[in-house]
N, C-alpha and C positions, 0 to 999 in steps of 0.2 A: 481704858487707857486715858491718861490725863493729856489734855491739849490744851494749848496756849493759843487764842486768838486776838489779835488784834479787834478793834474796830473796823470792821470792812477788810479785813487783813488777811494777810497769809496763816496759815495753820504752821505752829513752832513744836518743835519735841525734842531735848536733848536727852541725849544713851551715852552713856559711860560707855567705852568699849573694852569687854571683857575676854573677846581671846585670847588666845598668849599668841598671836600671829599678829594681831593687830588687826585694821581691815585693809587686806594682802589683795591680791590680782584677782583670785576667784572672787569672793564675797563682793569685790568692787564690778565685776564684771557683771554677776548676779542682780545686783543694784540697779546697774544701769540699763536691762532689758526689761526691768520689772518695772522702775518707773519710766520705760517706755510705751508702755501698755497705759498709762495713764495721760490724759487731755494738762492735766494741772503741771505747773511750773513747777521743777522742784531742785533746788538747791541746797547744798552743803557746806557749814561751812566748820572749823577745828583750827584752834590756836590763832585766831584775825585773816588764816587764809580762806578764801570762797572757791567755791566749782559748781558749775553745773552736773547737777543728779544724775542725770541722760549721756553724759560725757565719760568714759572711761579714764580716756588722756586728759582731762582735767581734774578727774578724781583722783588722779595719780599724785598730785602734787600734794594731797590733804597731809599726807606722813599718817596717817594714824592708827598709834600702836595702843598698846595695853592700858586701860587705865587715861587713855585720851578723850575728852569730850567732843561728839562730834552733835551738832544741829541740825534736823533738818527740818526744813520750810518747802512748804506748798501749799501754790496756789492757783487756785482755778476751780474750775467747776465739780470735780471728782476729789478734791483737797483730803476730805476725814478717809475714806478708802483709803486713797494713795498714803496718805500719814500712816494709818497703822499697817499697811501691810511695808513699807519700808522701814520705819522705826522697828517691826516685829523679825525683817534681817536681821538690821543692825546686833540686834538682841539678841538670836542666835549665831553669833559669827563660831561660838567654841561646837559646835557639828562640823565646821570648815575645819578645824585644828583635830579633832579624831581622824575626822578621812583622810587624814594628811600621815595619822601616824599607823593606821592600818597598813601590813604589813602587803604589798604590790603582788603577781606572779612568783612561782620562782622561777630561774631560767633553766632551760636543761641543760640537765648534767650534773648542775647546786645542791646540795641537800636542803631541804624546805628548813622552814623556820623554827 
């Protein structure tokens, strides 16, 4: 994976976002336990807005759909981990968009699919 470092800096990696959901409730949700698990800083940020990584309710404000650049930055002590394993969500978000269109239970009574 290519990473972007500054001098003494944060670890940089922008992902195109490729679902057709965008990054929606789950995947944002998903983001932010993952880089919980992580010591390092990690921030988001898409179109000049920012949010904290770790934040769901800030992540929410990112808007970001299909074909949107989003960055993320981390920093601290577990920085290259925490980069590729969030950057490598990011990357998978169209798995979110299948499980979305698999077909649920059926109810009784319904004829199945």
């Amino acid at each position: 994976m290519v990473q972007q470092k500054a001098m003494n800096g944060p670890l940089r990696h922008t992902v195109i976002i490729t679902g057709v959901r965008g990054f929606h409730m789950r995947p944002m949700s998903d983001f932010a336990q993952l880089a919980a698990r992580f010591k390092s800083k990690v921030t988001l940020s898409c179109e000049g807005r920012i949010s904290n990584g770790k934040s769901i309710l800030e992540m929410m404000g990112l808007i970001a759909q299909q074909g949107s650049e989003v960055t993320v930055e981390v920093d601290g002590p577990d920085a290259p981990a925490a980069l590729d394993a969030l950057v490598g969500l990011l990357q998978n978000l169209k798995r979110y968009s299948d499980e979305d269109d698999l077909p649920g239970p059926t109810p009784p009574g319904l004829p199945g699919p």
